[in-house]
N, CA, C and O atoms as a GROMACS GRO file, in nm:
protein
  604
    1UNK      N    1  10.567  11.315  14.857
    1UNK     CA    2  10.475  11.343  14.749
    1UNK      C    3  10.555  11.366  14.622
    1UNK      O    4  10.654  11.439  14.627
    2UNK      N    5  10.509  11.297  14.483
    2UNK     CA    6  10.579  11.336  14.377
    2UNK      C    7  10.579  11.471  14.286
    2UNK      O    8  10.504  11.567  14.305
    3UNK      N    9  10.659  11.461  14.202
    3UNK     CA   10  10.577  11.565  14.143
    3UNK      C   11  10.468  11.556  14.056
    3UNK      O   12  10.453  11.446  14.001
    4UNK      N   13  10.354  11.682  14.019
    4UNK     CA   14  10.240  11.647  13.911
    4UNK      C   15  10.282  11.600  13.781
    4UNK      O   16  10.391  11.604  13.725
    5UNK      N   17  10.192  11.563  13.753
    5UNK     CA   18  10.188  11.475  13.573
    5UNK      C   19  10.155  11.662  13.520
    5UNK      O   20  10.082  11.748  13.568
    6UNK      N   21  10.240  11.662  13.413
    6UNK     CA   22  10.259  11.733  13.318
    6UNK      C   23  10.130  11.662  13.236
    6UNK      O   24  10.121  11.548  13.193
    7UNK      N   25   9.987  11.822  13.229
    7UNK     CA   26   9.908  11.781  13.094
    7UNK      C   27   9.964  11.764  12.982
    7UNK      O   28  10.058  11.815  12.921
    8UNK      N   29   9.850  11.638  12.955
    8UNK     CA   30   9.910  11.543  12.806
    8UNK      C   31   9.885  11.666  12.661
    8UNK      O   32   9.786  11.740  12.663
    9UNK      N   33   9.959  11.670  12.577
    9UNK     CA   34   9.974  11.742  12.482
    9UNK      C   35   9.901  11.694  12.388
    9UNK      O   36   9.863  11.578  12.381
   10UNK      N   37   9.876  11.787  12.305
   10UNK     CA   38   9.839  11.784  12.172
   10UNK      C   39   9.911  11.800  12.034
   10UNK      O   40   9.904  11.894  11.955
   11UNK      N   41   9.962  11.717  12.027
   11UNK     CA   42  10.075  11.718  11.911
   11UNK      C   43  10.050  11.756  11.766
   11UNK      O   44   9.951  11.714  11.705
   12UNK      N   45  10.144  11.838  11.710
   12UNK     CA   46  10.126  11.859  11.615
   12UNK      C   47  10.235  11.896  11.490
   12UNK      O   48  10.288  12.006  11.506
   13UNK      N   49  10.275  11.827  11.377
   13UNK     CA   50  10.374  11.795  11.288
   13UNK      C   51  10.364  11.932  11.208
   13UNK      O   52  10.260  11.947  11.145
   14UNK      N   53  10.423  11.998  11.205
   14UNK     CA   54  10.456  12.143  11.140
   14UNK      C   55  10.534  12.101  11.017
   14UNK      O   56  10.648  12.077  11.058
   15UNK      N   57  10.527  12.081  10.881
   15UNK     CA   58  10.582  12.067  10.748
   15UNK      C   59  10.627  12.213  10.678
   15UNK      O   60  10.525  12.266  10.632
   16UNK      N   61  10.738  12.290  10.655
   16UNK     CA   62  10.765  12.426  10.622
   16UNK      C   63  10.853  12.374  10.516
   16UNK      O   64  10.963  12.319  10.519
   17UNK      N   65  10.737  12.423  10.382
   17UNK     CA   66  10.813  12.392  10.258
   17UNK      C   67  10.948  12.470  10.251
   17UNK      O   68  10.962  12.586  10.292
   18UNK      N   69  11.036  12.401  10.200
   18UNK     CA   70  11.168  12.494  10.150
   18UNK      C   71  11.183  12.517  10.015
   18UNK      O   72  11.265  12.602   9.979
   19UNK      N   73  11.109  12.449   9.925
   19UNK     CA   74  11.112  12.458   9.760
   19UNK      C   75  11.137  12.312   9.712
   19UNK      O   76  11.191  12.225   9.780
   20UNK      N   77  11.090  12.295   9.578
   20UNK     CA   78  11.143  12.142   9.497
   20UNK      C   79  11.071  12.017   9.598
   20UNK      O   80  11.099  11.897   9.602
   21UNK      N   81  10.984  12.082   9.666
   21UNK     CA   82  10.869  11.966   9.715
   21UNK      C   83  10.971  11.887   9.853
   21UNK      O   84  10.957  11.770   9.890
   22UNK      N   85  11.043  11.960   9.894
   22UNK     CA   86  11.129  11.944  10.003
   22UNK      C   87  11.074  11.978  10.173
   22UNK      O   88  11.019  12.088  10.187
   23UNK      N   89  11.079  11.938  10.231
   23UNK     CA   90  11.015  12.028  10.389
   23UNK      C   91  11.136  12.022  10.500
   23UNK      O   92  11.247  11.969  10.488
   24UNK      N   93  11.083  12.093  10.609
   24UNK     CA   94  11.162  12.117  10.732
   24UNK      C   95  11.054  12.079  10.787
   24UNK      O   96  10.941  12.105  10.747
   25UNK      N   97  11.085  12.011  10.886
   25UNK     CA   98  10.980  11.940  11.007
   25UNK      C   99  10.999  11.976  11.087
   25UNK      O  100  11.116  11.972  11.126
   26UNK      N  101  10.890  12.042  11.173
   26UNK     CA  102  10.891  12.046  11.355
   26UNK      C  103  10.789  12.000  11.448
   26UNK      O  104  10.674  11.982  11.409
   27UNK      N  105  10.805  11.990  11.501
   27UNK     CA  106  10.691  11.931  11.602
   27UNK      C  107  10.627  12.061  11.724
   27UNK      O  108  10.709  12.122  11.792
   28UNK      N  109  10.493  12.086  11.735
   28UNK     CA  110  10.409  12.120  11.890
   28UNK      C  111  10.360  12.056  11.948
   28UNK      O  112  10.284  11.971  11.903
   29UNK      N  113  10.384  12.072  12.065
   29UNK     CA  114  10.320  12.007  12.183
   29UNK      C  115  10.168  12.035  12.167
   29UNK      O  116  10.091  11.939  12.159
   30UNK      N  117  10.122  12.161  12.161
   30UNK     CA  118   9.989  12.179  12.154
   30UNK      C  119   9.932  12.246  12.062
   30UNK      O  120   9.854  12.332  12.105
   31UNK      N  121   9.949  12.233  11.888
   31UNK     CA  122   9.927  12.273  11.775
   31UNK      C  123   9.853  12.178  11.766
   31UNK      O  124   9.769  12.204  11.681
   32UNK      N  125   9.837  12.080  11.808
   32UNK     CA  126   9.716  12.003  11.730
   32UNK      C  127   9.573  12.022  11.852
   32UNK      O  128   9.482  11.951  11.808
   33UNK      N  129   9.547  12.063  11.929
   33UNK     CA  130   9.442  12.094  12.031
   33UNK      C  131   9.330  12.153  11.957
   33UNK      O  132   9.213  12.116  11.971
   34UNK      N  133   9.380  12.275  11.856
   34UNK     CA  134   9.248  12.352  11.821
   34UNK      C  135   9.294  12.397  11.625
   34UNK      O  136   9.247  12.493  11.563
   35UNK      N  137   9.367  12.322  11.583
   35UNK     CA  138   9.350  12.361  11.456
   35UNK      C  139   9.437  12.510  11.439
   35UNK      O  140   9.449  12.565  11.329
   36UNK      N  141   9.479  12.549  11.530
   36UNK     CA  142   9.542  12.693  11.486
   36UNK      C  143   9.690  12.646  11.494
   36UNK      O  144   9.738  12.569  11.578
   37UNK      N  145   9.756  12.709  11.389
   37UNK     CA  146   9.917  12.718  11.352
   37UNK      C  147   9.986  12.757  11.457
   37UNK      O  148   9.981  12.876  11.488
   38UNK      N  149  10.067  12.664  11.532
   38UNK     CA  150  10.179  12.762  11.636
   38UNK      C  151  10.278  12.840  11.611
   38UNK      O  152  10.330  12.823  11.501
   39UNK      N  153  10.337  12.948  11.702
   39UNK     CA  154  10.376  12.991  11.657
   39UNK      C  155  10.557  12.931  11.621
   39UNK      O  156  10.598  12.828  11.675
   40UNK      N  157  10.641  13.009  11.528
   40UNK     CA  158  10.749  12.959  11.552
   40UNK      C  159  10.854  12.906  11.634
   40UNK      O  160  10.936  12.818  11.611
   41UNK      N  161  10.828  13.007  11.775
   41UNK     CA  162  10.884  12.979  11.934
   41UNK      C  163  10.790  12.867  11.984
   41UNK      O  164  10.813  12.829  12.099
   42UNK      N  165  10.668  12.794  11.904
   42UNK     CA  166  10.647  12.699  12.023
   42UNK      C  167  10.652  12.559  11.943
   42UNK      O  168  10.576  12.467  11.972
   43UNK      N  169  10.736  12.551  11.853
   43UNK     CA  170  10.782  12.462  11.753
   43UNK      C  171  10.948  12.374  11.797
   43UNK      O  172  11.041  12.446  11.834
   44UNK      N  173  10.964  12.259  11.789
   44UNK     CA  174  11.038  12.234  11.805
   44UNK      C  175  11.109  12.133  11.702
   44UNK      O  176  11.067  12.021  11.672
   45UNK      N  177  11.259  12.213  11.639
   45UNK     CA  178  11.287  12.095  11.497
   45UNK      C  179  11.330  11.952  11.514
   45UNK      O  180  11.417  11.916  11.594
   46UNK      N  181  11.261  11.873  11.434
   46UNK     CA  182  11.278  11.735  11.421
   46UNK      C  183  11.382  11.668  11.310
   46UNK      O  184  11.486  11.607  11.335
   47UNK      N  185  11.308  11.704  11.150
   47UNK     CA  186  11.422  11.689  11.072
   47UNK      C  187  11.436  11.738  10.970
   47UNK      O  188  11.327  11.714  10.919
   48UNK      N  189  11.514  11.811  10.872
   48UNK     CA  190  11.523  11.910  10.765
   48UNK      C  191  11.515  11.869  10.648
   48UNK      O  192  11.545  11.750  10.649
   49UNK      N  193  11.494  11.899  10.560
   49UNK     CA  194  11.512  11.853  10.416
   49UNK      C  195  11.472  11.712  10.380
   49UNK      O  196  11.546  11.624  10.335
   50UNK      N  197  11.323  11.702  10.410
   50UNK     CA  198  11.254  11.575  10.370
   50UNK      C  199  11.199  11.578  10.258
   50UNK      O  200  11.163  11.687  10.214
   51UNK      N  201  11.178  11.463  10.188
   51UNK     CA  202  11.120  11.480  10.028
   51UNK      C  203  11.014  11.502  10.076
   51UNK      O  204  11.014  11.464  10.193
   52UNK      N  205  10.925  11.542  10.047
   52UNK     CA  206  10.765  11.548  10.026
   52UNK      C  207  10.670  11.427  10.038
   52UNK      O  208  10.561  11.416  10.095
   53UNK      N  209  10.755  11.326   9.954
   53UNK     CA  210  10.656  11.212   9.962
   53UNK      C  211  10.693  11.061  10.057
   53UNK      O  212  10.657  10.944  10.045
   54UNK      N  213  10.780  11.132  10.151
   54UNK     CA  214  10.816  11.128  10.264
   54UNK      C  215  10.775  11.150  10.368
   54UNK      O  216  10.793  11.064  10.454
   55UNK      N  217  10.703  11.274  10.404
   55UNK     CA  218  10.636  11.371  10.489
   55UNK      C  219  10.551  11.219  10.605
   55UNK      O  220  10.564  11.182  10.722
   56UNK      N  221  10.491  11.188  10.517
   56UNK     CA  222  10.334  11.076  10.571
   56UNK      C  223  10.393  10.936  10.612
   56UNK      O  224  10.386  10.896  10.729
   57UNK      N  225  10.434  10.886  10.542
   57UNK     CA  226  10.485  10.698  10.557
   57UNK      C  227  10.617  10.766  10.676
   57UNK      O  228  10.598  10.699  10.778
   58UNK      N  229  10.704  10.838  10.696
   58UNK     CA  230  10.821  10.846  10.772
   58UNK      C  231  10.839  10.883  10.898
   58UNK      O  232  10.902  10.830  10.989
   59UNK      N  233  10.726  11.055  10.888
   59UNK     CA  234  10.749  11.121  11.018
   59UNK      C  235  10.590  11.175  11.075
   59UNK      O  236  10.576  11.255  11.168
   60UNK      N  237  10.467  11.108  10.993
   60UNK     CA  238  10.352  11.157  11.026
   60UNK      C  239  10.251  10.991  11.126
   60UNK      O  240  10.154  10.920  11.097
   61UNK      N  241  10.338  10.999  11.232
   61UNK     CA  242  10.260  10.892  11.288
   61UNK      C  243  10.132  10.971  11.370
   61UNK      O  244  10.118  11.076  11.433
   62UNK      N  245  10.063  10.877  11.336
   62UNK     CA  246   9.906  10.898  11.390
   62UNK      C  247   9.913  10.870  11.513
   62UNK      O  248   9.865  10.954  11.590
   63UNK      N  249   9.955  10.783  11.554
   63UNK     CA  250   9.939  10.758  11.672
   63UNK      C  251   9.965  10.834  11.824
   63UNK      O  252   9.913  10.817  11.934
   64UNK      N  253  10.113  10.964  11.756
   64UNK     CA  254  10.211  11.080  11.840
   64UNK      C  255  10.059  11.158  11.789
   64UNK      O  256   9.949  11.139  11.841
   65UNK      N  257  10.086  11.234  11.692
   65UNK     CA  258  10.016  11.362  11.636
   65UNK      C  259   9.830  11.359  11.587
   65UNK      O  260   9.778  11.272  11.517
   66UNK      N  261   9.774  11.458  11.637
   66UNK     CA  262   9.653  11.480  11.646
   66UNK      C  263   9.655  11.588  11.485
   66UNK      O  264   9.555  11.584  11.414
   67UNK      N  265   9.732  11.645  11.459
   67UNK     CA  266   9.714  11.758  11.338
   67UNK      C  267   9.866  11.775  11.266
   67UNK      O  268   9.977  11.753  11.314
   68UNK      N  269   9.828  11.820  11.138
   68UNK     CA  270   9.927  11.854  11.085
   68UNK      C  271   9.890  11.938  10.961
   68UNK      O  272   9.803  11.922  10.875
   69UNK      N  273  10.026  12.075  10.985
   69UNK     CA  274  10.032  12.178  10.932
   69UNK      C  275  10.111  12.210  10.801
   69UNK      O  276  10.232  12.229  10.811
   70UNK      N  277  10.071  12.216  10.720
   70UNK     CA  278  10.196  12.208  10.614
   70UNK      C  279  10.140  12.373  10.524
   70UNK      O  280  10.036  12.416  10.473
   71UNK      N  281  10.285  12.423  10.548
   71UNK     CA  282  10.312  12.541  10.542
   71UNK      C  283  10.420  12.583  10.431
   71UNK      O  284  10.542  12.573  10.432
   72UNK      N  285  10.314  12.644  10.318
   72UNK     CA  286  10.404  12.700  10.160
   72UNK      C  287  10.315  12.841  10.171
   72UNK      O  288  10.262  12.882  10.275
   73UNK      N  289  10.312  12.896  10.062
   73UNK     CA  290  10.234  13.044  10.062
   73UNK      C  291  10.109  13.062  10.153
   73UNK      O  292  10.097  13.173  10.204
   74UNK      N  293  10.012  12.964  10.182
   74UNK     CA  294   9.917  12.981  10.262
   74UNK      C  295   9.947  12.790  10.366
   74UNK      O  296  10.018  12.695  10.332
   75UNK      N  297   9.863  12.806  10.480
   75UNK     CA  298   9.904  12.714  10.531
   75UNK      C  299   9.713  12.611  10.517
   75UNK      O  300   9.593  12.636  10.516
   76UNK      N  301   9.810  12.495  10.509
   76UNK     CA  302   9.654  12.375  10.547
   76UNK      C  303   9.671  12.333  10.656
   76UNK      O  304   9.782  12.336  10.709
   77UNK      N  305   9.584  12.292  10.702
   77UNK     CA  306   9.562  12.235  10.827
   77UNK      C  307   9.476  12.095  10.842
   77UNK      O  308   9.356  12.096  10.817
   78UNK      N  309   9.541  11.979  10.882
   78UNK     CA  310   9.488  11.839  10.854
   78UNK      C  311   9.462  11.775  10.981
   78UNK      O  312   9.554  11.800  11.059
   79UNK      N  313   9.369  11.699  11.033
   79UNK     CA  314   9.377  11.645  11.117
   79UNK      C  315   9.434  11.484  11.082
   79UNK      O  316   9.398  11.422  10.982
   80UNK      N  317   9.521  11.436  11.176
   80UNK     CA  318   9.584  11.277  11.163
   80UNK      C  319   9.518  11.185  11.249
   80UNK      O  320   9.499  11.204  11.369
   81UNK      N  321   9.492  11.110  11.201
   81UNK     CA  322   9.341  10.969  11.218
   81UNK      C  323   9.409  10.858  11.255
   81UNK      O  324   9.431  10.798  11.150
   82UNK      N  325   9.458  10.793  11.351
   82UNK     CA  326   9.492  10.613  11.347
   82UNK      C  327   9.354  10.550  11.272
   82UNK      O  328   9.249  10.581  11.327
   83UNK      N  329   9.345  10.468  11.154
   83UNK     CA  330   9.290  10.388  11.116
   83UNK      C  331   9.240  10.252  11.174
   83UNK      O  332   9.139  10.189  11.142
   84UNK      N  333   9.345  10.220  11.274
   84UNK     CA  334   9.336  10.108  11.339
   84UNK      C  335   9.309  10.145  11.501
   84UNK      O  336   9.285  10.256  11.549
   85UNK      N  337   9.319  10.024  11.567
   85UNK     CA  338   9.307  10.009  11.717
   85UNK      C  339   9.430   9.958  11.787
   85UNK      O  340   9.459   9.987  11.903
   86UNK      N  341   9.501   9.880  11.710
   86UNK     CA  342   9.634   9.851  11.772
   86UNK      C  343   9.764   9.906  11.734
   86UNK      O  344   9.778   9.881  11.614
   87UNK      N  345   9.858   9.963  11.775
   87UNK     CA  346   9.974   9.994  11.779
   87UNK      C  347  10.070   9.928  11.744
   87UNK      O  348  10.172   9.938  11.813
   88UNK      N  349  10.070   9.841  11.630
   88UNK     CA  350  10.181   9.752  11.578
   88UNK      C  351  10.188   9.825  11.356
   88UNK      O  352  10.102   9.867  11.280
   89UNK      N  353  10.334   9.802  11.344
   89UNK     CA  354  10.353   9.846  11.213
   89UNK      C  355  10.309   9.744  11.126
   89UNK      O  356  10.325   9.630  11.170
   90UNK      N  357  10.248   9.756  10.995
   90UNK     CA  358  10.278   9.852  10.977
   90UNK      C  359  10.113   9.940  10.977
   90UNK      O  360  10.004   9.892  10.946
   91UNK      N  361  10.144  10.095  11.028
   91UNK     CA  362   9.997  10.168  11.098
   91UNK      C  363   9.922  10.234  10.965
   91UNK      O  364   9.972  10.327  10.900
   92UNK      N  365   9.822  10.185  10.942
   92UNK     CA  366   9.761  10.312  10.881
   92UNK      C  367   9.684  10.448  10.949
   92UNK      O  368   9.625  10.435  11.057
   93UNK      N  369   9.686  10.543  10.900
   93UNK     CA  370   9.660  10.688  10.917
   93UNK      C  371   9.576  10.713  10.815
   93UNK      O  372   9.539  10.631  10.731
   94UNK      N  373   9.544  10.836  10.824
   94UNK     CA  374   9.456  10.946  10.720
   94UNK      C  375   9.460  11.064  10.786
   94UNK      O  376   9.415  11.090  10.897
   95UNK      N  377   9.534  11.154  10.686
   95UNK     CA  378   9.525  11.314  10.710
   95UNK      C  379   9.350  11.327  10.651
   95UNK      O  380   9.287  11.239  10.592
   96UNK      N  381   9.306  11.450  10.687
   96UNK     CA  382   9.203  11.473  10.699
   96UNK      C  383   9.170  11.659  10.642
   96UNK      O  384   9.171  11.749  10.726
   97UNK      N  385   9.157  11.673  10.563
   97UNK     CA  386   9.154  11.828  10.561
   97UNK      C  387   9.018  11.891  10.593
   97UNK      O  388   8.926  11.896  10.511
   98UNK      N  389   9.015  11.929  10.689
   98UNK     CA  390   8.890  11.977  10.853
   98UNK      C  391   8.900  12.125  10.835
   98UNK      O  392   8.999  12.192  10.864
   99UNK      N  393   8.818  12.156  10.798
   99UNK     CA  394   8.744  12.349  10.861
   99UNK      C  395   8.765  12.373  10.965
   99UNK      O  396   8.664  12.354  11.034
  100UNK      N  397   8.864  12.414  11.030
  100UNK     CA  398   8.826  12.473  11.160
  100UNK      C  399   8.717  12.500  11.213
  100UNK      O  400   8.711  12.467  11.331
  101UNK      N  401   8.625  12.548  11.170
  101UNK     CA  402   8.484  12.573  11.212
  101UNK      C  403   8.413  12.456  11.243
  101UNK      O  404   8.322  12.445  11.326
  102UNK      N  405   8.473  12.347  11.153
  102UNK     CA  406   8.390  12.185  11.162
  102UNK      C  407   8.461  12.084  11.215
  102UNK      O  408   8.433  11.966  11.195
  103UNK      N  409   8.563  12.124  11.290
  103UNK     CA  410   8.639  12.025  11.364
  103UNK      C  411   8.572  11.962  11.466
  103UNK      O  412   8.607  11.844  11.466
  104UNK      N  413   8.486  11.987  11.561
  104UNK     CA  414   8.429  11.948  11.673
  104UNK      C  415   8.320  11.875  11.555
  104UNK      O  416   8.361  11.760  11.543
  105UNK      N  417   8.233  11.889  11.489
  105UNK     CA  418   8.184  11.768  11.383
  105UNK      C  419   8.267  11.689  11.392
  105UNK      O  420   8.256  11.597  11.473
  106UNK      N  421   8.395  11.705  11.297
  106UNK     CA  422   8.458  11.548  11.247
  106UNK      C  423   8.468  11.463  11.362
  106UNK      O  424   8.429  11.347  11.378
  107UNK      N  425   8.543  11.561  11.457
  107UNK     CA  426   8.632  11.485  11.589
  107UNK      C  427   8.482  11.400  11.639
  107UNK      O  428   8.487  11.289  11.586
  108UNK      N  429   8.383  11.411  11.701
  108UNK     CA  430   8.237  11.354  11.696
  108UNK      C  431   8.227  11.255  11.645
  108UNK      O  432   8.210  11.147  11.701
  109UNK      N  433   8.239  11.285  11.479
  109UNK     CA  434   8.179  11.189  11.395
  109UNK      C  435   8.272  11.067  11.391
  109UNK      O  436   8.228  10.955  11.416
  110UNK      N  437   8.395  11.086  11.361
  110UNK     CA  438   8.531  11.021  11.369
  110UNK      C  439   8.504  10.905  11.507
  110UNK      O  440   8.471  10.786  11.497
  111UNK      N  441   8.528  10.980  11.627
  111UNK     CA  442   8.530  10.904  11.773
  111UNK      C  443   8.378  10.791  11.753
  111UNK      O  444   8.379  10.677  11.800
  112UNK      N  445   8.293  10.832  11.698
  112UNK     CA  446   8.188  10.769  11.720
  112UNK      C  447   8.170  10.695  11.644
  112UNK      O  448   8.075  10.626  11.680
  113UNK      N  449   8.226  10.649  11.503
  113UNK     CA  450   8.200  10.575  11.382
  113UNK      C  451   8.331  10.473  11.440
  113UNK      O  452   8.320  10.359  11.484
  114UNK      N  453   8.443  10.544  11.427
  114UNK     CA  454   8.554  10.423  11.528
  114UNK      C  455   8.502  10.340  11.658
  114UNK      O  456   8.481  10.219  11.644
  115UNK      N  457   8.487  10.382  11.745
  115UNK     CA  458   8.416  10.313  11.861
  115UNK      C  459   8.324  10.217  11.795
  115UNK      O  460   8.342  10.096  11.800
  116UNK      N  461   8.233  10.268  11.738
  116UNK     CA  462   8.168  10.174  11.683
  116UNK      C  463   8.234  10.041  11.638
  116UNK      O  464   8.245   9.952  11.723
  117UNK      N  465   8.264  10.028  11.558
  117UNK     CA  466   8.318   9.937  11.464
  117UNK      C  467   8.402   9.855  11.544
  117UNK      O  468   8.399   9.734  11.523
  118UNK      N  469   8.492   9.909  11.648
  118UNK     CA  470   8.538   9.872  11.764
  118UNK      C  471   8.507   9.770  11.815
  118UNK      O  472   8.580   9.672  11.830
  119UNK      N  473   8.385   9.785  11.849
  119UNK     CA  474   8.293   9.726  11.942
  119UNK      C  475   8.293   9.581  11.845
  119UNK      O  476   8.345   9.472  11.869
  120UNK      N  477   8.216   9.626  11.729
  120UNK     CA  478   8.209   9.485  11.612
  120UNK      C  479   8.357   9.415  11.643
  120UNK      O  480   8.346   9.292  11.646
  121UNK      N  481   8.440   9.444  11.658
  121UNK     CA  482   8.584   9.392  11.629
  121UNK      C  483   8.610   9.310  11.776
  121UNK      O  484   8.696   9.225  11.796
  122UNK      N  485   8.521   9.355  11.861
  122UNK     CA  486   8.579   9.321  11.986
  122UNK      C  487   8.458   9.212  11.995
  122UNK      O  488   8.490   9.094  12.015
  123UNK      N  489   8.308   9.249  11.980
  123UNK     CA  490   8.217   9.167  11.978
  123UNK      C  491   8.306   9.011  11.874
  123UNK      O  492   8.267   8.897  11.897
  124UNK      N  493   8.391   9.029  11.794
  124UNK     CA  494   8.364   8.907  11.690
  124UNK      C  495   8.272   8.922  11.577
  124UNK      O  496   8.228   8.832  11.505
  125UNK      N  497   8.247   9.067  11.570
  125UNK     CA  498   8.182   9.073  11.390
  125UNK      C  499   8.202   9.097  11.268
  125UNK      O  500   8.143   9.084  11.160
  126UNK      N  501   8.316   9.142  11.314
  126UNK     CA  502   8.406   9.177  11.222
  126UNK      C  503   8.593   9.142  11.204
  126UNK      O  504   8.647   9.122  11.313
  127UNK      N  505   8.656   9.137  11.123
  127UNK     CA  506   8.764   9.127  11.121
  127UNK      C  507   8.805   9.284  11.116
  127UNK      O  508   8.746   9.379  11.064
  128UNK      N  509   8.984   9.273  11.222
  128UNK     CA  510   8.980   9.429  11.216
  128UNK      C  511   9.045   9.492  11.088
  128UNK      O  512   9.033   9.614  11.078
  129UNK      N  513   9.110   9.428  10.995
  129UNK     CA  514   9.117   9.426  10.899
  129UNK      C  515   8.988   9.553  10.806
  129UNK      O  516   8.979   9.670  10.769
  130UNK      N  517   8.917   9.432  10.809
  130UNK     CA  518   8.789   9.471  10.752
  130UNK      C  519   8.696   9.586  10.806
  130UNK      O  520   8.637   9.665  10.732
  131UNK      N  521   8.693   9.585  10.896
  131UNK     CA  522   8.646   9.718  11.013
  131UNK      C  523   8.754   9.846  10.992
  131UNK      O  524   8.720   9.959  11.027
  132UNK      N  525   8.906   9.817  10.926
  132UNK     CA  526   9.015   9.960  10.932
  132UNK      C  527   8.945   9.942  10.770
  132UNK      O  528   8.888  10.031  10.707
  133UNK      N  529   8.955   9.886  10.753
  133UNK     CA  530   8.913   9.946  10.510
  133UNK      C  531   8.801  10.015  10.531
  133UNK      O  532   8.800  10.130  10.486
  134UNK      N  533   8.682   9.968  10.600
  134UNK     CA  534   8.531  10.026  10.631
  134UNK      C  535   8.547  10.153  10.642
  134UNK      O  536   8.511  10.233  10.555
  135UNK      N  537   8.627  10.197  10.800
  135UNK     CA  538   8.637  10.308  10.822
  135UNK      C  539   8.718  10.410  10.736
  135UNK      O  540   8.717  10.531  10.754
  136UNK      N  541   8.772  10.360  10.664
  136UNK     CA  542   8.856  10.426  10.562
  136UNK      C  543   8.764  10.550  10.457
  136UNK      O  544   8.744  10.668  10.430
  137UNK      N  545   8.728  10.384  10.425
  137UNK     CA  546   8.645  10.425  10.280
  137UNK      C  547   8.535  10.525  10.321
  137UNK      O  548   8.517  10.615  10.239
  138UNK      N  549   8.422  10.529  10.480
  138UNK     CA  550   8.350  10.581  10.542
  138UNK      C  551   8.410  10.740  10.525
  138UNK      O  552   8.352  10.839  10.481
  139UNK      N  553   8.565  10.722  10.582
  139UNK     CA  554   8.624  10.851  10.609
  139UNK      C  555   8.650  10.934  10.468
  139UNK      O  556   8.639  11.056  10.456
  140UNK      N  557   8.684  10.851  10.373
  140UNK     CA  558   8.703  10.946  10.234
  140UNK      C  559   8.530  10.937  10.178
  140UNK      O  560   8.543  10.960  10.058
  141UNK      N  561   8.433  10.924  10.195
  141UNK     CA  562   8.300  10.934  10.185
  141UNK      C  563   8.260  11.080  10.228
  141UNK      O  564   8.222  11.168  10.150
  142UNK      N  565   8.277  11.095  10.395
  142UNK     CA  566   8.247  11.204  10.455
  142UNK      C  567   8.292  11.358  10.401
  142UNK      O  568   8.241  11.461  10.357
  143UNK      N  569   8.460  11.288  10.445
  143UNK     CA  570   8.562  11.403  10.465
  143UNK      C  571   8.644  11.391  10.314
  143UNK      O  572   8.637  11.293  10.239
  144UNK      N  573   8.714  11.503  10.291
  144UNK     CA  574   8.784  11.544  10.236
  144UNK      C  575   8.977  11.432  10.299
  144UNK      O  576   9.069  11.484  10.362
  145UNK      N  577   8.972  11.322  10.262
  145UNK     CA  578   9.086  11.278  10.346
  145UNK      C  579   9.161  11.171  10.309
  145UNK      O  580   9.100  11.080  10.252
  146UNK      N  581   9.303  11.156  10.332
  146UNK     CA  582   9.388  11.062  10.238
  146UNK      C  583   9.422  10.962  10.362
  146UNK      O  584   9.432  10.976  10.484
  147UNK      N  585   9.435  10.859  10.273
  147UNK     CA  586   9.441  10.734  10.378
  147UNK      C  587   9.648  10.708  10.304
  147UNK      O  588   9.692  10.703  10.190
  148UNK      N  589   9.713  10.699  10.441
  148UNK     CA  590   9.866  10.647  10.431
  148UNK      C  591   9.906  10.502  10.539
  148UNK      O  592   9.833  10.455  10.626
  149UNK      N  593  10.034  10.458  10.502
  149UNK     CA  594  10.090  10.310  10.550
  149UNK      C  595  10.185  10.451  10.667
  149UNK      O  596  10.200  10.569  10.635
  150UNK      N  597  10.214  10.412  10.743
  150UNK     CA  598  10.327  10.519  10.836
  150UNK      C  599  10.416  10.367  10.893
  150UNK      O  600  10.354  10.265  10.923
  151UNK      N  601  10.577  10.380  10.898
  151UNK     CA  602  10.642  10.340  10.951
  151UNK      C  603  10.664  10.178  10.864
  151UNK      O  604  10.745  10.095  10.907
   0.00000   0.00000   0.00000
């Protein structure tokens, strides 16, 4: 008998400003599950002294991470969106800035407006192209949320 599968994580990109629009990056396994900040012991560092406008196109793949925390005097909390359906570069994303209180909304609304469109893409009604801009524009409609190129 092998051993068990280790539950799948919930990832989550921890950004800790250092000043001059600079960050320290770490990663949680399960900071992105419920929107709450992990703590420092359950953080693990990735890479130091990133520009800022760096953060998204470099080390914020959608596809690893469910949330991301970026942490200066008070902290935000974003959820990270694959835009697309396939896993080839180059990926678009969208951070998402989500209420904790309204996360189980987005996550809902999100899963169900994607699937959708899905379906069009898979039916032949759409180009997926045209089905990732849709959902885009849908998503900065709804939500509060920035659409990025990653990788």
């Amino acid at each position: 008998m092998g051993k068990p599968t280790p539950p799948m994580g919930h990832r989550a990109l921890v950004a800790v400003a250092r000043g001059d629009d600079r960050y320290d990056l770490r990663e949680s396994r399960w900071g992105g599950e419920d929107l709450s900040l992990p703590g420092p012991g359950a953080t693990d560092p990735l890479v130091a002294d990133v520009p800022g406008d760096r953060v998204l196109p470099d080390h914020a793949d959608p596809w690893r991470y469910e949330a991301l925390f970026v942490v200066r005097s008070a902290v935000a909390s974003y959820r990270v969106r694959p835009l697309g359906w396939c896993v080839r570069p180059p990926i678009r994303g969208a951070i998402v800035a989500v209420d904790p209180a309204a996360d189980c909304e987005f996550r809902t609304w999100f899963r169900a407006t994607k699937s959708v469109l899905g379906d069009c893409v898979d039916a032949g009604l759409l180009d997926e192209r045209v089905a990732q801009s849709y959902l885009e524009g849908r998503l900065r409609v709804a939500y509060p949320a920035r659409g990025y190129t990653f990788g």
